[in-house]
DRENPA-3360 file (N, C-alpha, C; in nm, 2 decimals, always signed):
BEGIN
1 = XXXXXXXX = +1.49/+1.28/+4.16/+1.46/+1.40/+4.09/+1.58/+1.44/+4.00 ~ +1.66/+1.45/+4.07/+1.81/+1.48/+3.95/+1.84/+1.34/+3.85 ~ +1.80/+1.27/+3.88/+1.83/+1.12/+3.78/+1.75/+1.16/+3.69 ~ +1.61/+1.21/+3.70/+1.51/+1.24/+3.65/+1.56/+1.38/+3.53 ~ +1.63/+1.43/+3.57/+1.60/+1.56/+3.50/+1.74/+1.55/+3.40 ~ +1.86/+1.43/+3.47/+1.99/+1.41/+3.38/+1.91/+1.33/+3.26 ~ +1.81/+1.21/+3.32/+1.77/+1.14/+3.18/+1.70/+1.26/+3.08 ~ +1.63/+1.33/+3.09/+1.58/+1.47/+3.01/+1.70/+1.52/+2.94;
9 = XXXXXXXX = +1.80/+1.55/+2.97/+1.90/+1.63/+2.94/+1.97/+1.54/+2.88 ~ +1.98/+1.43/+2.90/+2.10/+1.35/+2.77/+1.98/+1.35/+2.65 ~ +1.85/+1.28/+2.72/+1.72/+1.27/+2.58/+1.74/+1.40/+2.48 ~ +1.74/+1.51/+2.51/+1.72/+1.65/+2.45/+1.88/+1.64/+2.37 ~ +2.01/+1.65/+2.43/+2.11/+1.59/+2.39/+2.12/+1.54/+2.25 ~ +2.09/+1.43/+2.29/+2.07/+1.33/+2.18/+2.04/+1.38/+2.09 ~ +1.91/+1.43/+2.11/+1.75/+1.52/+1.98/+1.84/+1.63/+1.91 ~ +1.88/+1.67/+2.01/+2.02/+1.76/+1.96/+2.11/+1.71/+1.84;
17 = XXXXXXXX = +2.18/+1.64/+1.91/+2.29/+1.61/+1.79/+2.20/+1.52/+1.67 ~ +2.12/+1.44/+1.70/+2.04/+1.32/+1.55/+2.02/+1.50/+1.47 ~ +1.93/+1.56/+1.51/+1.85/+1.73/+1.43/+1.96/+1.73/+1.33 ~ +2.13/+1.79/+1.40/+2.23/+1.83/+1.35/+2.33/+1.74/+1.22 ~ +2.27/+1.61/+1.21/+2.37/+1.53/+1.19/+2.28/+1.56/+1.02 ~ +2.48/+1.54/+0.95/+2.45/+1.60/+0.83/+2.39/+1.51/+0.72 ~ +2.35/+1.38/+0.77/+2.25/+1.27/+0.67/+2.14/+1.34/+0.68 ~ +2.07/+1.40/+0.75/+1.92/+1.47/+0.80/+1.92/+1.59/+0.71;
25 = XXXXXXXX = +2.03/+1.66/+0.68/+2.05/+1.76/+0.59/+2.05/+1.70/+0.44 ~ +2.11/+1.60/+0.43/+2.15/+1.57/+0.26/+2.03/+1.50/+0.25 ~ +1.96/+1.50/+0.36/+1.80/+1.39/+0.33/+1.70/+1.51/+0.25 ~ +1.70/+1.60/+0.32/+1.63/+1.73/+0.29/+1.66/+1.75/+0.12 ~ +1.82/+1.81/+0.15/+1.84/+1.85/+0.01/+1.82/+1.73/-0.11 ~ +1.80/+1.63/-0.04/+1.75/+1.52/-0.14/+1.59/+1.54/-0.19 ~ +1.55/+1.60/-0.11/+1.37/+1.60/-0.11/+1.39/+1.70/-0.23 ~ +1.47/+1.85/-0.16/+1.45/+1.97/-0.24/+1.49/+1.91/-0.42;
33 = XXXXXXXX = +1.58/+1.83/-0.44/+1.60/+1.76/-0.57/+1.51/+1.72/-0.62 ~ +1.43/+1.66/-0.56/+1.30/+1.56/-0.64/+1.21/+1.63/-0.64 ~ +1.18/+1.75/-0.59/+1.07/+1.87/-0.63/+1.11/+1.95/-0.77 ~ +1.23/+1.97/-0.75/+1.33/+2.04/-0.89/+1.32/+1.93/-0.97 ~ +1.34/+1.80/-0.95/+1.32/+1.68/-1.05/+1.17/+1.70/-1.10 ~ +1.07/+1.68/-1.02/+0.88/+1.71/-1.03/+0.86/+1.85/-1.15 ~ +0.98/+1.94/-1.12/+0.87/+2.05/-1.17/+0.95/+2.05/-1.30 ~ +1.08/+1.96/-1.36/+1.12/+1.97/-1.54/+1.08/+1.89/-1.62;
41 = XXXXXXXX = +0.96/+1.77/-1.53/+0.92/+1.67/-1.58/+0.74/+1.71/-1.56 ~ +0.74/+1.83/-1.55/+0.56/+1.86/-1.54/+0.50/+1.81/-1.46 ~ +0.56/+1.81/-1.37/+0.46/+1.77/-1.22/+0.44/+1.80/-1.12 ~ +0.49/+1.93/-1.11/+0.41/+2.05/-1.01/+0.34/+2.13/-1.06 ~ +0.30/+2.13/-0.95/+0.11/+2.24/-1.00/+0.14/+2.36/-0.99 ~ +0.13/+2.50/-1.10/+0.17/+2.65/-0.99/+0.29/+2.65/-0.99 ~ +0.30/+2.58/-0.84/+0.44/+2.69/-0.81/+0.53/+2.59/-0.75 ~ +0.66/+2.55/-0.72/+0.75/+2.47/-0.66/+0.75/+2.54/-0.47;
49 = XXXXXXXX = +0.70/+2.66/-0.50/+0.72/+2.69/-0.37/+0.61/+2.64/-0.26 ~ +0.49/+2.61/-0.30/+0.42/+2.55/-0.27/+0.44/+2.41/-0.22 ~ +0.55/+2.35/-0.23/+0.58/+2.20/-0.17/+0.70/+2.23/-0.14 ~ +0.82/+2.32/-0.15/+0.93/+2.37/-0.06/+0.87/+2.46/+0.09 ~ +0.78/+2.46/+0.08/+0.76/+2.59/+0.19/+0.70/+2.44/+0.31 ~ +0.63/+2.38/+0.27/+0.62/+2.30/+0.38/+0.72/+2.22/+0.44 ~ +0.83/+2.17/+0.33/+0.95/+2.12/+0.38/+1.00/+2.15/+0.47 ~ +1.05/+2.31/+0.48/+1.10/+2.40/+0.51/+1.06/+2.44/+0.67;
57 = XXXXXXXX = +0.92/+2.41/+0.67/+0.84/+2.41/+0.80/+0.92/+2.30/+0.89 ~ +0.88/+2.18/+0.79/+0.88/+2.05/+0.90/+1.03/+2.04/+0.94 ~ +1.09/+2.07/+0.83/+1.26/+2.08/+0.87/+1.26/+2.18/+1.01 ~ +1.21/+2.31/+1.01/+1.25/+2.42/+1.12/+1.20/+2.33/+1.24 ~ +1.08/+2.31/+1.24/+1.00/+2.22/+1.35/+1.08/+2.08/+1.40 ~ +1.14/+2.01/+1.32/+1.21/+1.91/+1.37/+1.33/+1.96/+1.45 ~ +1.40/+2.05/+1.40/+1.48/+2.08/+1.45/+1.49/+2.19/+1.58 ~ +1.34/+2.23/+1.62/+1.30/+2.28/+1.72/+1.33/+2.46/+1.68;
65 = XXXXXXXX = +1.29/+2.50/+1.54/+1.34/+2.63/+1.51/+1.19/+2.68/+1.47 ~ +1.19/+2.84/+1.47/+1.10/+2.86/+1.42/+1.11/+2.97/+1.28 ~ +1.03/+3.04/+1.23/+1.07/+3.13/+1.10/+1.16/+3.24/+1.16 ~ +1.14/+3.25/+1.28/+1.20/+3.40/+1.33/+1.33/+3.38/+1.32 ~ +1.37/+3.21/+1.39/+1.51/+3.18/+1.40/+1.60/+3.24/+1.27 ~ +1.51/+3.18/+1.14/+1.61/+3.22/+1.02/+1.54/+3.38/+0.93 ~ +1.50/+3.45/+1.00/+1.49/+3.58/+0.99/+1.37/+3.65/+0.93 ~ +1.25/+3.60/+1.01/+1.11/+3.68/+0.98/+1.10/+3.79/+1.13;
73 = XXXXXXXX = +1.16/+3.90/+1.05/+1.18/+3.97/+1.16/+1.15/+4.13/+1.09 ~ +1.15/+4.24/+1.14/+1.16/+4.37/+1.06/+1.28/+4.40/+1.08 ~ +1.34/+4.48/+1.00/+1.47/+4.52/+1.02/+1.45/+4.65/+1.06 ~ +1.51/+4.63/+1.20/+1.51/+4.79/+1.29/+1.39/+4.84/+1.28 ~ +1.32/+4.85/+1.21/+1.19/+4.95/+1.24/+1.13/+4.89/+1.07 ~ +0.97/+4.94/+1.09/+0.90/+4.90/+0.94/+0.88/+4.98/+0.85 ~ +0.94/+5.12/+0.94/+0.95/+5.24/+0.78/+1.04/+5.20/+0.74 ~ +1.17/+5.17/+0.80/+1.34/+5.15/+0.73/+1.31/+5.01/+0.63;
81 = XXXXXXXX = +1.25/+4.94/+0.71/+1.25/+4.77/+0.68/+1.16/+4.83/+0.52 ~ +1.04/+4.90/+0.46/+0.98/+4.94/+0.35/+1.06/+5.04/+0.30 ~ +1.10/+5.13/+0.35/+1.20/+5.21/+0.24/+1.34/+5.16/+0.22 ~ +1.43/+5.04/+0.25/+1.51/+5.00/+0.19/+1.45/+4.90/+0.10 ~ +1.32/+4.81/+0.12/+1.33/+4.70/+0.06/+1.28/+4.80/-0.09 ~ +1.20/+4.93/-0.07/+1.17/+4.93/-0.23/+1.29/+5.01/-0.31 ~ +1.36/+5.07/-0.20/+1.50/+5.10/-0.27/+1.58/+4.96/-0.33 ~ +1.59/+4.91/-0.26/+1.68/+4.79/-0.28/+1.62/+4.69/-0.44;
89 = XXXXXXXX = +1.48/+4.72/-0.40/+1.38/+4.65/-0.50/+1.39/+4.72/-0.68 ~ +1.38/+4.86/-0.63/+1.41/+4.96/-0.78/+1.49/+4.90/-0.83 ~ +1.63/+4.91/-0.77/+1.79/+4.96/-0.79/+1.81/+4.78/-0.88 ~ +1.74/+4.72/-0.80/+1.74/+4.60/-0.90/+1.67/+4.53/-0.99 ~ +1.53/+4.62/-1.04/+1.49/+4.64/-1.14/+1.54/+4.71/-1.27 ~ +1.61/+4.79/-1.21/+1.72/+4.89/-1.32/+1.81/+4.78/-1.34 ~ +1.89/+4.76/-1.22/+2.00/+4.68/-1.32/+2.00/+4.58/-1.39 ~ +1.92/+4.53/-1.35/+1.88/+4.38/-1.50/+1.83/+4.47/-1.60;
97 = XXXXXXXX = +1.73/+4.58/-1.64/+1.67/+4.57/-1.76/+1.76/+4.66/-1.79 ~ +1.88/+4.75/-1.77/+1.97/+4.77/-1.80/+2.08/+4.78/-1.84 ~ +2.11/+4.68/-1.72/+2.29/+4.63/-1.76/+2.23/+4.46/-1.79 ~ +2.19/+4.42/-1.71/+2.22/+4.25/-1.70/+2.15/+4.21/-1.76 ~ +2.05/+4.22/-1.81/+1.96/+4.11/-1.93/+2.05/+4.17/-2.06 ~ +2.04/+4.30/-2.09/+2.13/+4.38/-2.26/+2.25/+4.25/-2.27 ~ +2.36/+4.26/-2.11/+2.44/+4.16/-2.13/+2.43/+4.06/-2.18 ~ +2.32/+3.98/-2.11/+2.31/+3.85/-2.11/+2.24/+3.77/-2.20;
105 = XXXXXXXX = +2.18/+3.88/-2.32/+2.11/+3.87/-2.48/+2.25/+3.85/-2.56 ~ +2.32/+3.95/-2.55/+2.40/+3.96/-2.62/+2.47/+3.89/-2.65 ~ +2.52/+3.77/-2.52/+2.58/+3.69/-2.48/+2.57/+3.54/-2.51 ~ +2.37/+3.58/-2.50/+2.31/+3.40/-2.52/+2.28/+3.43/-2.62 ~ +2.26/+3.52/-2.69/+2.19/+3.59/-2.84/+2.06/+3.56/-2.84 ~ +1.90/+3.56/-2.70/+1.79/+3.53/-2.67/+1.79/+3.60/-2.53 ~ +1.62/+3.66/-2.57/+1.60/+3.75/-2.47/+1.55/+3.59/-2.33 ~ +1.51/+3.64/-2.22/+1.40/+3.60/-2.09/+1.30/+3.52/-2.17;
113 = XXXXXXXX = +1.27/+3.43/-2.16/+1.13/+3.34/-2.21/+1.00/+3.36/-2.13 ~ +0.97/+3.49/-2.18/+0.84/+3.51/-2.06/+0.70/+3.52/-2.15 ~ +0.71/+3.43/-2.26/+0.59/+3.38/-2.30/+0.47/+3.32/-2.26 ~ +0.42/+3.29/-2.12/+0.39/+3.26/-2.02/+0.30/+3.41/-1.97 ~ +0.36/+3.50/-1.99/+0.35/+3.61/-1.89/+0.31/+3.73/-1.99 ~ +0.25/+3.64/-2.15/+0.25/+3.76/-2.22/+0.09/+3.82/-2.21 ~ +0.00/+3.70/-2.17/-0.11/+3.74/-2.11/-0.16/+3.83/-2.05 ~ -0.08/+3.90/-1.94/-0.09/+4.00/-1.87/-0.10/+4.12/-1.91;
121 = XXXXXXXX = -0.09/+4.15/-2.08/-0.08/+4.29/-2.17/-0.24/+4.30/-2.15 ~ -0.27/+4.44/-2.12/-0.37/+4.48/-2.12/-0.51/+4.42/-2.06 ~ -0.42/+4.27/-1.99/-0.55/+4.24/-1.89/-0.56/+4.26/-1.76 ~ -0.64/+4.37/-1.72/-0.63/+4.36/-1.56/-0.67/+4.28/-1.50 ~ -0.73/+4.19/-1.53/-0.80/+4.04/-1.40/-0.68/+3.96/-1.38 ~ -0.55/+3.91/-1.50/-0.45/+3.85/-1.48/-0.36/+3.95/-1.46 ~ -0.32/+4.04/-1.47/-0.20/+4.11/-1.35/-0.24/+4.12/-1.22 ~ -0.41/+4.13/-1.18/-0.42/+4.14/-1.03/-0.38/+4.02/-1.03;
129 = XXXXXXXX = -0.42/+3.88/-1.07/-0.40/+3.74/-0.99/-0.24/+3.72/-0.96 ~ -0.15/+3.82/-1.11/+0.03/+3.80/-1.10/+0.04/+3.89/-1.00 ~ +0.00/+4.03/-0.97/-0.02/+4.09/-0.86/+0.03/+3.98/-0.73 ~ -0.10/+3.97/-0.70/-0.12/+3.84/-0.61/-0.01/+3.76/-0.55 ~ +0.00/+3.66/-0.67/+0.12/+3.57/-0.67/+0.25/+3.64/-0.65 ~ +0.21/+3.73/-0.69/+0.42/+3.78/-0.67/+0.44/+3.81/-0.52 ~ +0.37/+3.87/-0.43/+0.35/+3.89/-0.30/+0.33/+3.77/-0.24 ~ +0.30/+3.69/-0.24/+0.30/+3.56/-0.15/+0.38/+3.47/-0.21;
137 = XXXXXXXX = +0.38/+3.35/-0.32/+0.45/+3.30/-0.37/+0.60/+3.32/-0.36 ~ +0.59/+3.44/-0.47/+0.74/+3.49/-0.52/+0.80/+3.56/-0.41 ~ +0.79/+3.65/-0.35/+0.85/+3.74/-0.29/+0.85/+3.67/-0.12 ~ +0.73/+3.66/-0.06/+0.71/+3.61/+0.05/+0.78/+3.47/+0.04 ~ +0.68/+3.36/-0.02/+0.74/+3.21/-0.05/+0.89/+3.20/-0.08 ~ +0.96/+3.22/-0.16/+1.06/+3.23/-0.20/+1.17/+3.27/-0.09 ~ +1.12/+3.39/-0.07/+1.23/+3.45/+0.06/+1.23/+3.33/+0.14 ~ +1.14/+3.28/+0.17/+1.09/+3.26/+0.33/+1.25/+3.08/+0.27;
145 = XXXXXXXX = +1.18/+3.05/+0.14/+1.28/+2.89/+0.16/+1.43/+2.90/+0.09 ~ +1.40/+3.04/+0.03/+1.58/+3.06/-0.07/+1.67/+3.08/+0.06 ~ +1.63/+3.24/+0.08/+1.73/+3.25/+0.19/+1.69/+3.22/+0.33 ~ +1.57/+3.23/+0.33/+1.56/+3.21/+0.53/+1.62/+3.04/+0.54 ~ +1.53/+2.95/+0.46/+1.54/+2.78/+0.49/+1.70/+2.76/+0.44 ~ +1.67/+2.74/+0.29/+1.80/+2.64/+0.22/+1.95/+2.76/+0.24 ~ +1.94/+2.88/+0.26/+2.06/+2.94/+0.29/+2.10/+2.90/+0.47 ~ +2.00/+2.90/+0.49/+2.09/+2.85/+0.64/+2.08/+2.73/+0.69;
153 = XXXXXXXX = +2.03/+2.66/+0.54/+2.09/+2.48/+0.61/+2.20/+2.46/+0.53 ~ +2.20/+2.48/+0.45/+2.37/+2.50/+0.36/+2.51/+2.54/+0.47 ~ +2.48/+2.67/+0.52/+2.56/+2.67/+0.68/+2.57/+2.59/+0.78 ~ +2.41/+2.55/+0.81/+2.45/+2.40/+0.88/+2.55/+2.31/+0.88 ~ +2.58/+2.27/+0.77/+2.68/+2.16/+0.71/+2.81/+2.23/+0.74 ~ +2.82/+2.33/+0.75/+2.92/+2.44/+0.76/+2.96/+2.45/+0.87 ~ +3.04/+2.57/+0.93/+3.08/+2.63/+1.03/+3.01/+2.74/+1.00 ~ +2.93/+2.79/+1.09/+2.95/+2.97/+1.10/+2.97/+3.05/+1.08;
161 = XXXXXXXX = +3.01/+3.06/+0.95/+3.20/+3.16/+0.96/+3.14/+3.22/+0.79 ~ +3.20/+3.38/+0.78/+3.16/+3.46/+0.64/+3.22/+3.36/+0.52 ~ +3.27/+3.25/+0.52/+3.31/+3.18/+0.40/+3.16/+3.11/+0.40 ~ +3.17/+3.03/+0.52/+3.07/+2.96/+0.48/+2.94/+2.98/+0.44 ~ +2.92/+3.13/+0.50/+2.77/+3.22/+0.43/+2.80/+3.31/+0.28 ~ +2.93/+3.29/+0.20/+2.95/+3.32/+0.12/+2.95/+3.21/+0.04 ~ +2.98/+3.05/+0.05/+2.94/+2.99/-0.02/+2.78/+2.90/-0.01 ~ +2.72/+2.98/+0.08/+2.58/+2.93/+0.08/+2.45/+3.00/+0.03;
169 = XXXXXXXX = +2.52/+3.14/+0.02/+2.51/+3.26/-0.11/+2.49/+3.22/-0.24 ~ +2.62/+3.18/-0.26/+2.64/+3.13/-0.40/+2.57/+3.00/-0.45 ~ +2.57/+2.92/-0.42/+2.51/+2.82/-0.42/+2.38/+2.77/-0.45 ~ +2.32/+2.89/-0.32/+2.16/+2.88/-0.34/+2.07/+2.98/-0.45 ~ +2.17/+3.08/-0.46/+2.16/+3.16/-0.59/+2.19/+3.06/-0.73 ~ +2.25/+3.00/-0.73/+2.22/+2.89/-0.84/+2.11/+2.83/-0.86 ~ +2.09/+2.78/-0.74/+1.95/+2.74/-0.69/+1.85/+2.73/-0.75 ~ +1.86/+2.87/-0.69/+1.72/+3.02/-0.68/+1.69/+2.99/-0.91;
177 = XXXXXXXX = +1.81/+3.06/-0.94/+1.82/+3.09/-1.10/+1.75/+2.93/-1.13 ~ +1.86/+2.85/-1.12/+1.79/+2.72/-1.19/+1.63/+2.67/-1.19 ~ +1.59/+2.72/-1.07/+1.44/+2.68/-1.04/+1.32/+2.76/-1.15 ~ +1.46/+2.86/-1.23/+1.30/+2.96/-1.30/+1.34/+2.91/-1.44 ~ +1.39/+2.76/-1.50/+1.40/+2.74/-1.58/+1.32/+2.72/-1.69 ~ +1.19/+2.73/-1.69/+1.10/+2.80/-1.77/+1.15/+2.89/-1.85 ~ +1.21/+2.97/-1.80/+1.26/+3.11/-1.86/+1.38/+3.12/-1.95 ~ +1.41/+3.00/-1.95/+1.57/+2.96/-2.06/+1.65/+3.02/-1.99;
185 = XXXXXXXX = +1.74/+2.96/-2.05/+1.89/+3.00/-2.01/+1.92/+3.19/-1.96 ~ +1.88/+3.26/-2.04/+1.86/+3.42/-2.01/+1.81/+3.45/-1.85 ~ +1.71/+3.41/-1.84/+1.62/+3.42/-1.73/+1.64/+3.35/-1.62 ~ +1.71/+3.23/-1.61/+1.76/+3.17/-1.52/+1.94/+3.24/-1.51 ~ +1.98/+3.26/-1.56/+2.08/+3.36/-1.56/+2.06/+3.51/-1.46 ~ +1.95/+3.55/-1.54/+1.88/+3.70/-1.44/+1.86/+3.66/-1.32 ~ +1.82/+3.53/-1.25/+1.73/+3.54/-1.16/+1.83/+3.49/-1.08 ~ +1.95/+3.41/-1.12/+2.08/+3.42/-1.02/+2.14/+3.49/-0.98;
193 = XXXXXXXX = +2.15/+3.59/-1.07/+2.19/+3.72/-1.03/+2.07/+3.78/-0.94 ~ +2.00/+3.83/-0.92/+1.83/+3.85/-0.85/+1.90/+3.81/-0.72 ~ +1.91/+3.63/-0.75/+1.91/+3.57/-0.61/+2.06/+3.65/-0.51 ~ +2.14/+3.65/-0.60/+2.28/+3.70/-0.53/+2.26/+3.84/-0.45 ~ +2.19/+3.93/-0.53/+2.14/+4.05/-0.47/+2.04/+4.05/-0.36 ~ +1.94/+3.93/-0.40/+1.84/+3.93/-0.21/+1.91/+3.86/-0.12 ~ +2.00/+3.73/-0.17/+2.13/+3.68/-0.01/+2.17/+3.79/+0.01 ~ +2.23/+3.88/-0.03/+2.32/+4.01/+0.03/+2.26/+4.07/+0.08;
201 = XXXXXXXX = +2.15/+4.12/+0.03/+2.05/+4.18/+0.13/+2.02/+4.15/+0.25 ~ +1.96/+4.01/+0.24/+1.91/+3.93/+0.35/+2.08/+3.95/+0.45 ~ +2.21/+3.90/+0.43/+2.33/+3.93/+0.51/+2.33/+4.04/+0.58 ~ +2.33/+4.16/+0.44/+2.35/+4.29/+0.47/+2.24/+4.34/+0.63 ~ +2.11/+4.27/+0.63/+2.06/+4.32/+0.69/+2.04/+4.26/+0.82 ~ +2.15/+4.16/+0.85/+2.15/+4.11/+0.97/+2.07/+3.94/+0.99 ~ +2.07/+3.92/+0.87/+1.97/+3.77/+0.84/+1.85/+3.81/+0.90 ~ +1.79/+3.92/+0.85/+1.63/+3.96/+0.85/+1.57/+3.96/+0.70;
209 = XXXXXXXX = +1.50/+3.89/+0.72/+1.40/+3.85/+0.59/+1.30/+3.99/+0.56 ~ +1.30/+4.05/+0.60/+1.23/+4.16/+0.58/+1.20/+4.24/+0.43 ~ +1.36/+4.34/+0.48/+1.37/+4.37/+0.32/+1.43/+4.34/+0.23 ~ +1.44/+4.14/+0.23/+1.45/+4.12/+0.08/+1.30/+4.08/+0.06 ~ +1.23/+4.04/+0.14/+1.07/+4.03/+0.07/+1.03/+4.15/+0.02 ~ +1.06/+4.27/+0.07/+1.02/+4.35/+0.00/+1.06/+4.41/-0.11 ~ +1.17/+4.41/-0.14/+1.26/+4.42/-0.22/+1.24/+4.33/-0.36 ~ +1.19/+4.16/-0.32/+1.18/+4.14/-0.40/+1.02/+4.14/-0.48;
217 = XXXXXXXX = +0.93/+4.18/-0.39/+0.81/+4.20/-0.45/+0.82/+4.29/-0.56 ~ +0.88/+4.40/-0.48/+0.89/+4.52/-0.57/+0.96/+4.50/-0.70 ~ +1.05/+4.44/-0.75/+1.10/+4.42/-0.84/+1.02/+4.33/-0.95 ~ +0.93/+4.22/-0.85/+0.88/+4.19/-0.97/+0.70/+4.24/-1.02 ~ +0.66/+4.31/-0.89/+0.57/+4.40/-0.96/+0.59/+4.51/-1.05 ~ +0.70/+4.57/-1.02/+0.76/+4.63/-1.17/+0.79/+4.58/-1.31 ~ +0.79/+4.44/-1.33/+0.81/+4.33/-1.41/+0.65/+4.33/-1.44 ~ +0.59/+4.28/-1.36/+0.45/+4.26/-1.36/+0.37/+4.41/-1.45;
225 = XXXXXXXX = +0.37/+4.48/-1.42/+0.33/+4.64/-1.46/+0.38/+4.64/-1.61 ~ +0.50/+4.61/-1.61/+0.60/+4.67/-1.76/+0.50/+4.56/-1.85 ~ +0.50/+4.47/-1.78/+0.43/+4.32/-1.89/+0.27/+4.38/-1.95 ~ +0.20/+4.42/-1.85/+0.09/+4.47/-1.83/+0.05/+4.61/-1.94 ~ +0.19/+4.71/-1.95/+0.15/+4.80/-2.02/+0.17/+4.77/-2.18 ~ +0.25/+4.64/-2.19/+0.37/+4.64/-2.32/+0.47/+4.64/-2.30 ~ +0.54/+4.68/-2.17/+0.62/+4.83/-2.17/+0.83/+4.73/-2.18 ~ +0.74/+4.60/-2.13/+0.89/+4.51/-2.09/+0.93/+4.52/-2.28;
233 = XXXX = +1.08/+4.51/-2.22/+1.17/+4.53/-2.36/+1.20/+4.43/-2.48 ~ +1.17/+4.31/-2.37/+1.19/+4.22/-2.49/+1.05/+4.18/-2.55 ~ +0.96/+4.21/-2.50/+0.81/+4.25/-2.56/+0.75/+4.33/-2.64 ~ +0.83/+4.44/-2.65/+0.83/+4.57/-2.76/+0.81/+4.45/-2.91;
% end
């Protein structure tokens, strides 16, 4: 019986360290490349989050983790967890269409390329469907593989330690921006920034994914609305 239960325990062991070893990681971040490669060469459908999110699955599962591990959780309570994420969500709707896009026109001398999104003036059948998508996709999807998945396999490779979640921050906030390259240079610029402010969030709040999902819904249903009335600025 004890022979029996040490062979279990080196087996598990083992499962252990193969999960951990950092070729299994650069295998991953190899996949997540060839999806970013798929979608500049027109060959993802929709959305890139749509074939990251399953990765992201099989990755937690192989390695015997589940979503909660990397932070599907409420933060403290679900009024707090909803009234910071739309606080959090405004405060960063203001500061892009305020300070950070004015900047970053000025800068690239070209607004966000959201020619794509101009459809949504005065249609309500396509803002409900962006509606839609921004809550599952964007906000949900996204959370779930920027910061919950690829921020805490970036640490993997790592140690533990506030450097190493400061440069897995940064990093995947490049990421995050690069992935909305549709949107030119401007908008992939905004959305790194975006990304920097939901890692902090997501940190700030104890690696609970909570309220940056909400946080980030809200910011881009406010995106979504402004498009919808006219009302976005570089659309005037």
């Amino acid at each position: 019986m004890n022979e029996s239960i040490k062979v279990l325990e080196n087996r598990e062991s083992r499962q252990r360290n193969w999960t951990r070893n950092p070729l299994l990681a650069f295998c991953e971040f190899g996949a997540v490349a060839l999806i970013f490669w798929a979608d500049i060469h027109h060959h993802i459908y929709l959305s890139k989050t749509l074939y990251l999110f399953p990765l992201a699955w099989f990755s937690l599962r192989l390695r015997g983790l589940r979503w909660t591990d990397v932070g599907l959780l409420r933060f403290q309570n679900w009024r707090k967890t909803v009234l910071w994420g739309v606080v959090c969500g405004v405060a960063m709707e203001a500061f892009e269409l305020f300070i950070s896009q004015p900047l970053l026109m000025r800068w690239t001398g070209k607004g966000p390329d959201l020619e794509l999104f101009r459809a949504l003036h005065g249609n309500i059948t396509w803002t409900l469907v962006a509606l839609a998508g921004t809550w599952t996709l964007a906000a949900f999807g996204e959370e779930m593989v920027y910061r919950g998945y690829l921020m805490n396999r970036v640490v993997d490779l790592l140690r533990p330690t506030r450097e190493a979640w400061t440069i897995s921050l940064i990093v995947v906030s490049c990421a995050f921006g690069a992935s909305h390259i549709g949107q030119g240079i401007t908008g992939q610029l905004e959305n790194m920034i975006d990304g920097l402010f939901l890692g902090a969030i997501y940190l700030a709040c104890s690696r609970s994914l909570s309220v940056s999902i909400v946080a980030h819904g809200i910011t881009d249903t406010l995106d979504v609305l402004l498009l919808f009335l006219g009302l976005y600025p570089t659309f005037r």
